[in-house]
LODOVO-229600 format. One record per residue: residue number from 1; residue in one letter; chain; x, y, z of N, C-alpha, C, O in turn. Coordinates in pm, 1 decimal. Layout:
<NUM; 'A'; 'A'; <X; Y; Z>; <X; Y; Z>; <X; Y; Z>; <X; Y; Z>>;
...
This chain:
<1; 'X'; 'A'; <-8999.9; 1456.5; 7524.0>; <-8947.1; 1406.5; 7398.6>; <-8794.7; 1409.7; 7404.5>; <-8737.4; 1493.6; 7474.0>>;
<2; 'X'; 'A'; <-8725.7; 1315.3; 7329.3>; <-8592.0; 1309.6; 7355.3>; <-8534.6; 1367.5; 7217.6>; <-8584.2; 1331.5; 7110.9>>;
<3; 'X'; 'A'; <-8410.4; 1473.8; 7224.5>; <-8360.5; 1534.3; 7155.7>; <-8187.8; 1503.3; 7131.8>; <-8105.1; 1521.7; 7221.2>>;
<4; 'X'; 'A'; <-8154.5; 1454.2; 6996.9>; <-7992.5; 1473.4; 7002.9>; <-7940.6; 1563.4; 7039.6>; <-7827.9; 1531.4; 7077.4>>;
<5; 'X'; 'A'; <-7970.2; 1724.7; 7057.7>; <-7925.1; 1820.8; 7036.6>; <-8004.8; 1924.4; 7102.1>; <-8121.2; 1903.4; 7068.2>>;
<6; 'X'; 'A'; <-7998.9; 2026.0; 7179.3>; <-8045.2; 2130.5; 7196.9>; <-7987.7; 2264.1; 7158.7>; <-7868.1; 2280.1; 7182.9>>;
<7; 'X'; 'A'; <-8046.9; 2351.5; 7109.0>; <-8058.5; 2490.2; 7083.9>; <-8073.7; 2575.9; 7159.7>; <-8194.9; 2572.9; 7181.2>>;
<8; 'X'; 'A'; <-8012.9; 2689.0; 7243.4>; <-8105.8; 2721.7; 7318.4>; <-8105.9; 2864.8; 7253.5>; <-7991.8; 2910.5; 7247.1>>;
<9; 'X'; 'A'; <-8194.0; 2939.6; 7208.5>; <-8277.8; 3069.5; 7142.5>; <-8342.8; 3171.8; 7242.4>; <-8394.0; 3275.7; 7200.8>>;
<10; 'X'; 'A'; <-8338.5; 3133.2; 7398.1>; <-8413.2; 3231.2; 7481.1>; <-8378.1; 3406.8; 7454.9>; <-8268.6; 3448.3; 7416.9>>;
<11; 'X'; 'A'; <-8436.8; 3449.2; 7469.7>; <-8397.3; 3603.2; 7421.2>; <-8364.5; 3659.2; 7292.9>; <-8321.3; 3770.0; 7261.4>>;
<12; 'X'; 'A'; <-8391.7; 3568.0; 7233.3>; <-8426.1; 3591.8; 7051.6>; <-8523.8; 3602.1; 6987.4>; <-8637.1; 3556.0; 7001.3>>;
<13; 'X'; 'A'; <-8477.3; 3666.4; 6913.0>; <-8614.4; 3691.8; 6783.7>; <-8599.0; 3665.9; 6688.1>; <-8495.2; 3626.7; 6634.7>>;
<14; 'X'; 'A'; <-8751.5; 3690.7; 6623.7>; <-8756.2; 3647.5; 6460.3>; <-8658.9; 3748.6; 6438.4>; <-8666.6; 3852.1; 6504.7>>;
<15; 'X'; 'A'; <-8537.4; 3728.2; 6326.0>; <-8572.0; 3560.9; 6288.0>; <-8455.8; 3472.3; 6321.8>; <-8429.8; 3365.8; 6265.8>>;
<16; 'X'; 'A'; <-8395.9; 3522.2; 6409.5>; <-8274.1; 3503.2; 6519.3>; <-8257.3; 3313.9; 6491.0>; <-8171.2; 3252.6; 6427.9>>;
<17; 'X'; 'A'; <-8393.3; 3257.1; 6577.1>; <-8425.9; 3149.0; 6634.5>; <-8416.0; 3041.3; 6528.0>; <-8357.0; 2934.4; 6543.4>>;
<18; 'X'; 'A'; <-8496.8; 3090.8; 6388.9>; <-8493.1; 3010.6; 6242.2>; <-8358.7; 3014.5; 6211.0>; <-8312.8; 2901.5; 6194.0>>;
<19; 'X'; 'A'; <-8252.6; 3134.4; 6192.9>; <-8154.6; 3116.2; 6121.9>; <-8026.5; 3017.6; 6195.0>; <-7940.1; 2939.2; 6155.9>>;
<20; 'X'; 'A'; <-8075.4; 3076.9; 6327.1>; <-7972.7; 2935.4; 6433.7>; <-8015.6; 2814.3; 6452.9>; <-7937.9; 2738.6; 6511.0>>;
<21; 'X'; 'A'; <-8162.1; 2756.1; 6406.8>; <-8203.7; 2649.6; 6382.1>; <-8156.2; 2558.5; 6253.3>; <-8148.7; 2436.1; 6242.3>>;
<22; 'X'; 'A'; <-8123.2; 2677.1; 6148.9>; <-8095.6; 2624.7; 5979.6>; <-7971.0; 2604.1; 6033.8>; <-7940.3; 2485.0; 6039.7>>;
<23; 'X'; 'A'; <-7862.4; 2707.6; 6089.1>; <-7718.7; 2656.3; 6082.4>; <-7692.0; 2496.2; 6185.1>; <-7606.9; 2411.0; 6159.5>>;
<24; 'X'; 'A'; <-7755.2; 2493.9; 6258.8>; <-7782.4; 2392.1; 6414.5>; <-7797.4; 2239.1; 6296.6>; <-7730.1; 2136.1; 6300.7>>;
<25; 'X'; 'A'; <-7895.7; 2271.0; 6212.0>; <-7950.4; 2111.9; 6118.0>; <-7853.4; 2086.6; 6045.6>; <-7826.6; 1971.0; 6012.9>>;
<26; 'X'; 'A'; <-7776.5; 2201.0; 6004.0>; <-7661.4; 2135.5; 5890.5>; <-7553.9; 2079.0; 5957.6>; <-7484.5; 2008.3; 5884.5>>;
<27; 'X'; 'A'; <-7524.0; 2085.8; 6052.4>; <-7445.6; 1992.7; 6139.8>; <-7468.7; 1861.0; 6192.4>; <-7385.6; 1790.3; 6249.4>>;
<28; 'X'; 'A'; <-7600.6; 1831.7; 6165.9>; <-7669.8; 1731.5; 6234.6>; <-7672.4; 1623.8; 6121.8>; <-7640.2; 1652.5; 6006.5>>;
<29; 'X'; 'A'; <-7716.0; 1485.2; 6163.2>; <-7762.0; 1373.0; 6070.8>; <-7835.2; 1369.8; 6076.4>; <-7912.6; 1404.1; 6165.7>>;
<30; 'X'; 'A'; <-7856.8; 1299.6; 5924.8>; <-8079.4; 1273.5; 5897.3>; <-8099.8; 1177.5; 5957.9>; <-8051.3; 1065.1; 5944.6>>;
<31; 'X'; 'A'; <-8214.4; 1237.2; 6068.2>; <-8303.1; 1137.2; 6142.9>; <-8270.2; 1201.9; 6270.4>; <-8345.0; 1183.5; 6366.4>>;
<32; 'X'; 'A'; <-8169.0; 1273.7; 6280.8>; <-8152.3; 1343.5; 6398.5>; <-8249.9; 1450.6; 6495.6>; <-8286.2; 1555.3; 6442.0>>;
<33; 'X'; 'A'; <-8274.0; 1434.2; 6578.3>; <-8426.5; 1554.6; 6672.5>; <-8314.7; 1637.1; 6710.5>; <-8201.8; 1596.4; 6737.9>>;
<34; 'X'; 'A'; <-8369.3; 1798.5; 6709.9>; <-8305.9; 1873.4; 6741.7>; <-8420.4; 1945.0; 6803.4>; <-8521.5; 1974.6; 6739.8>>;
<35; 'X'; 'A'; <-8398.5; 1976.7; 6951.2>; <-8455.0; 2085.3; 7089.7>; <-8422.6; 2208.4; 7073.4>; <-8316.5; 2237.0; 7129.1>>;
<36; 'X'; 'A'; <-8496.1; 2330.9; 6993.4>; <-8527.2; 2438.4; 7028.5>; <-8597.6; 2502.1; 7107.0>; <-8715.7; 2513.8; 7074.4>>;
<37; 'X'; 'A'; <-8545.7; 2575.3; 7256.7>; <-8583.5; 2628.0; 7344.7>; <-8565.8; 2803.5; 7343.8>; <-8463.5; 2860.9; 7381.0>>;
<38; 'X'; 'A'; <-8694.6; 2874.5; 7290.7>; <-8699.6; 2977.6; 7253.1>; <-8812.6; 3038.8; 7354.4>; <-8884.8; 2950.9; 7401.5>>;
<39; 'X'; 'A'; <-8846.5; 3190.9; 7403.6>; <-8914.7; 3246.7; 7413.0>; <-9002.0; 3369.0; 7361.2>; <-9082.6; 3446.6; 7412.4>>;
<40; 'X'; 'A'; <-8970.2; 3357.4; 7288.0>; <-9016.1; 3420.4; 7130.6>; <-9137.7; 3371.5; 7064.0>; <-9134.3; 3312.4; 6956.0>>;
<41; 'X'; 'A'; <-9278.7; 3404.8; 7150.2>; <-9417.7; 3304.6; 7081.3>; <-9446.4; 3291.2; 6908.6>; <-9523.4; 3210.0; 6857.2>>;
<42; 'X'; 'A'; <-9369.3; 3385.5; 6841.6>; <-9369.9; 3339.7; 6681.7>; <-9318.7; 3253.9; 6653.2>; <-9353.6; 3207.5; 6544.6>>;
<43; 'X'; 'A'; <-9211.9; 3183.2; 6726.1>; <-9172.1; 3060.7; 6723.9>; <-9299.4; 2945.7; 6634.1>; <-9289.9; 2879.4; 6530.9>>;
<44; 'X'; 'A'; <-9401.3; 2964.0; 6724.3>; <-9514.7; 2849.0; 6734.6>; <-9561.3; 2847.2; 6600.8>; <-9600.7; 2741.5; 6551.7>>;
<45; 'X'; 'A'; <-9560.7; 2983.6; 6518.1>; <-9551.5; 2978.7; 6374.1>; <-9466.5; 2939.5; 6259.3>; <-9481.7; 2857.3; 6168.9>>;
<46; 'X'; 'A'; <-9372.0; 3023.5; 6290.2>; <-9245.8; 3026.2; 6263.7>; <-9154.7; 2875.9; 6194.6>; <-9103.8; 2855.8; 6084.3>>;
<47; 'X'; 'A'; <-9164.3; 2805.5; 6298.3>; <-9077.4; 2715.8; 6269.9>; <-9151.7; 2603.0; 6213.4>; <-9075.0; 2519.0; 6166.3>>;
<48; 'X'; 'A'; <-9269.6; 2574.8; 6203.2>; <-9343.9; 2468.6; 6120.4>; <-9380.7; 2537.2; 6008.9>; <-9420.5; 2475.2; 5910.3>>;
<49; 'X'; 'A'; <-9375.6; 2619.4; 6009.3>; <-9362.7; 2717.1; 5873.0>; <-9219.4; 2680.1; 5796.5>; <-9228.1; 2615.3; 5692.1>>;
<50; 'X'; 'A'; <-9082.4; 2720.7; 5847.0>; <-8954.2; 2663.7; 5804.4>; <-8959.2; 2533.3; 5773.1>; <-8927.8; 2503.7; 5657.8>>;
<51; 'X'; 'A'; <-9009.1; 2398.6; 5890.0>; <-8982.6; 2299.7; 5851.3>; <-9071.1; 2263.8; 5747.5>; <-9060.0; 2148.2; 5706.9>>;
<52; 'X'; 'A'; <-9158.1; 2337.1; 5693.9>; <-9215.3; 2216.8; 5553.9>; <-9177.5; 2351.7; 5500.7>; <-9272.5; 2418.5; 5541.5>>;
<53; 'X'; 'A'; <-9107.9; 2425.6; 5442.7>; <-9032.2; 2525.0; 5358.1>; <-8907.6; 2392.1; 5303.8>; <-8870.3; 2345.9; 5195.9>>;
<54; 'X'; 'A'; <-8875.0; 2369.0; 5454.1>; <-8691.6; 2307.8; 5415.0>; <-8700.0; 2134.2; 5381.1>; <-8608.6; 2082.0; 5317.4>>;
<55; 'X'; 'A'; <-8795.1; 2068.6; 5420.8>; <-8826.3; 1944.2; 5443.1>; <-8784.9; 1889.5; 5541.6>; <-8759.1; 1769.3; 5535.7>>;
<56; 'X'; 'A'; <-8763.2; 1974.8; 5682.2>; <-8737.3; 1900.8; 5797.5>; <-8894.4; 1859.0; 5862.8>; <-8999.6; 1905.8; 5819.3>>;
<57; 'X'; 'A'; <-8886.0; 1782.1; 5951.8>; <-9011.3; 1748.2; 6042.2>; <-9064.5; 1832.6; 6155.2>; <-8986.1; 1797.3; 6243.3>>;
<58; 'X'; 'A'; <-9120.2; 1893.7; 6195.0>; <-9167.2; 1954.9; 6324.9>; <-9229.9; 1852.3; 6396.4>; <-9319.8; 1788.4; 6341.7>>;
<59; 'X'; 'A'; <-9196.7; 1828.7; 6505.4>; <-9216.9; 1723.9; 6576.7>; <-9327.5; 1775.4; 6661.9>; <-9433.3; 1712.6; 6656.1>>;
<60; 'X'; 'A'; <-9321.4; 1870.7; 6733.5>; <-9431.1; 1918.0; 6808.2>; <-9316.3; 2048.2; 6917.0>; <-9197.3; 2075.9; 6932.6>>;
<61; 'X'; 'A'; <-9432.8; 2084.7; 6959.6>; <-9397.8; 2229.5; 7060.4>; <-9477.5; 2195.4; 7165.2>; <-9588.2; 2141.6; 7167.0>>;
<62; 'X'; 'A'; <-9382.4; 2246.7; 7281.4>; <-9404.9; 2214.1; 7422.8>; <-9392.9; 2391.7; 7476.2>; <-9307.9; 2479.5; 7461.7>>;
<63; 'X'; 'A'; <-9523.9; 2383.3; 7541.1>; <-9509.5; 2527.7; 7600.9>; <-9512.7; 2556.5; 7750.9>; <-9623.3; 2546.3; 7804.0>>;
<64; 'X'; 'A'; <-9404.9; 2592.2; 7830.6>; <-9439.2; 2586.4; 7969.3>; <-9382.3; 2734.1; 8031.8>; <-9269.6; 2780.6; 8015.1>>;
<65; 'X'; 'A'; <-9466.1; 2778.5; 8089.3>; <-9385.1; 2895.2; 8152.5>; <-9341.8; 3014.7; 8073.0>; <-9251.1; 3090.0; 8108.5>>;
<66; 'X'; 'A'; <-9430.2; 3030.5; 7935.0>; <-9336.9; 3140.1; 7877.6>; <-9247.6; 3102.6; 7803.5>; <-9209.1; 3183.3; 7718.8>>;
<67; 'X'; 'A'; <-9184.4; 2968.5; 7809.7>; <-9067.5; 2912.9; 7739.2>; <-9100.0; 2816.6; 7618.6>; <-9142.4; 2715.9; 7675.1>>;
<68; 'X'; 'A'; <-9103.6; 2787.1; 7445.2>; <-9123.6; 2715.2; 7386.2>; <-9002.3; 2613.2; 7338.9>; <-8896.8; 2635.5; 7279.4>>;
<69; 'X'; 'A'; <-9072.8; 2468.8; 7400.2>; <-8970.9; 2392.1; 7309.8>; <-9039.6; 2343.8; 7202.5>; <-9160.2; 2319.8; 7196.6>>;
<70; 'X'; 'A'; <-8931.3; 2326.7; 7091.8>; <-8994.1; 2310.0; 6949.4>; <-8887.9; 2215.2; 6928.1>; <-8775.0; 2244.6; 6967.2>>;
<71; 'X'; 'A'; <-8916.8; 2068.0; 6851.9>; <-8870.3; 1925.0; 6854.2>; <-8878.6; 1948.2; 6679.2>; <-8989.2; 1964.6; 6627.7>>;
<72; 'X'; 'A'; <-8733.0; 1947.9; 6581.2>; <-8670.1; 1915.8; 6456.9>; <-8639.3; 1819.2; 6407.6>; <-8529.4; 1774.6; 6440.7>>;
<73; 'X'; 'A'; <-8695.8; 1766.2; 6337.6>; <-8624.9; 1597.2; 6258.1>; <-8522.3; 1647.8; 6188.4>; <-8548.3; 1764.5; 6158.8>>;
<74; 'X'; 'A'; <-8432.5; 1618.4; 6154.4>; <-8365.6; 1645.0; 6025.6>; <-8400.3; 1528.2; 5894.1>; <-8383.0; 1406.3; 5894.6>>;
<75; 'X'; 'A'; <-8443.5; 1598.8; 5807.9>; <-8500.8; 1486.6; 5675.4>; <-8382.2; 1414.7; 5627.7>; <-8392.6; 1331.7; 5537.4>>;
């Protein structure tokens, strides 16, 4: 999936990953995908939990190796 923007969150935790995701979107434009690359498996909760909290999109999560990428619309 193609991303304007990446995040990278490896070695973070809840709720590390959400709050650098919220500051990461307010910089961004609506319609913009934003790449969070976290290893932190609450992630997989976590952040589709935030995005219909905030009205962003969760695009989907990619899991390889231990490593989650998690794909942000900005609304």
């Amino acid at each position: 999936m193609n991303a304007d923007k990446t995040l990278d969150c490896v070695g973070l935790y809840c709720p590390m990953p959400i709050v650098k995701t919220a500051a990461k979107i307010k910089e961004m434009k609506p319609g913009e995908v934003l790449e969070v690359v976290a290893d932190d498996k609450g992630i997989k909760l976590d952040m589709p939990a935030w995005c219909k909290s905030t009205g962003n999109e969760c695009l989907g999560i990619e899991e390889s190796g231990g490593e989650y990428k998690v794909y942000v619309k900005k609304k």
